[in-house]
C-alpha positions in Angstrom: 23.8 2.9 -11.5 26.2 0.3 -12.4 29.7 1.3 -12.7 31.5 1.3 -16.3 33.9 -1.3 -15.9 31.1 -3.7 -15.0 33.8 -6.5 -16.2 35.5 -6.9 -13.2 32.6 -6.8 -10.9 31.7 -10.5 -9.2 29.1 -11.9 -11.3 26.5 -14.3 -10.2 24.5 -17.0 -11.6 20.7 -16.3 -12.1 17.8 -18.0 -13.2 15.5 -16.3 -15.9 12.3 -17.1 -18.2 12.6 -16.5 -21.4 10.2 -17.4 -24.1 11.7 -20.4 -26.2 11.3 -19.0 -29.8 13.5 -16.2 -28.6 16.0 -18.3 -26.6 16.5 -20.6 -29.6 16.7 -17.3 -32.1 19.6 -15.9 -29.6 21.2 -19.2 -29.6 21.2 -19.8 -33.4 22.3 -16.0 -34.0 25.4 -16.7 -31.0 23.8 -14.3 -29.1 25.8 -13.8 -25.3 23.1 -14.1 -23.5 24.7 -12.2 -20.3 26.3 -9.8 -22.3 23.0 -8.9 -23.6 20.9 -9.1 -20.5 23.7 -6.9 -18.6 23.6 -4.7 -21.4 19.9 -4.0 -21.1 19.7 -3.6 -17.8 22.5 -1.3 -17.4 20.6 1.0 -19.9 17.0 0.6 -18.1 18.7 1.4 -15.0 20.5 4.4 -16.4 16.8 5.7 -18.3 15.3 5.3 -14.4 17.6 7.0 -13.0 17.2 9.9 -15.4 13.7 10.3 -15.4 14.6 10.5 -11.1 16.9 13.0 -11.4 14.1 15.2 -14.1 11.4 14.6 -11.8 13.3 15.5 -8.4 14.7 18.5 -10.2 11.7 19.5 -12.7 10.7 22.5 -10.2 14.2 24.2 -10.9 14.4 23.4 -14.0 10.9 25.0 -15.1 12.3 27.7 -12.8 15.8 28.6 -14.9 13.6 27.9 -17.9 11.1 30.4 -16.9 14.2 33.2 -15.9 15.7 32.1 -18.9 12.6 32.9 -21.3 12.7 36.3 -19.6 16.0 37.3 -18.9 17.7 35.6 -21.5 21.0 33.8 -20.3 24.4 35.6 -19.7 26.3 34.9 -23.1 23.5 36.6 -25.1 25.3 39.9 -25.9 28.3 38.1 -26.7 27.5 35.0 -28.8 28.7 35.3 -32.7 26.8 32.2 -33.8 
């Protein structure tokens, strides 16, 4: 996952296909292209690497779940809300 000062990594020039009606809209509306593009990306990457993370740890988490539903959790007898 990209780093949160993505500002003052080394950038480099690309070439991307984008269709026209959209380009043109973006560059009426001053749209930053980059900014926008690094933007998304940084958030797709960010979903992906969630949705790893839930399915490499689904198995323990259906597991605390199940304890959970049974047991309960630890604060139980002492929660005032």
């Amino acid at each position: 996952m990209p780093p949160s000062s993505a500002r003052s990594m080394t950038k480099s020039a690309t070439n991307v296909s984008i269709r026209r009606d959209l380009l043109d809209a973006a560059r009426n509306s001053k749209i930053n292209l980059s900014a926008t593009l690094e933007h998304a990306l940084t958030e797709r990457l960010r979903e992906m690497e969630q949705r790893r993370w839930r399915e490499k740890n689904h198995e323990s988490i259906a597991a605390y779940n199940k304890h959970v539903e049974k047991h309960g959790v630890f604060s139980d007898g002492n929660r005032s809300f």
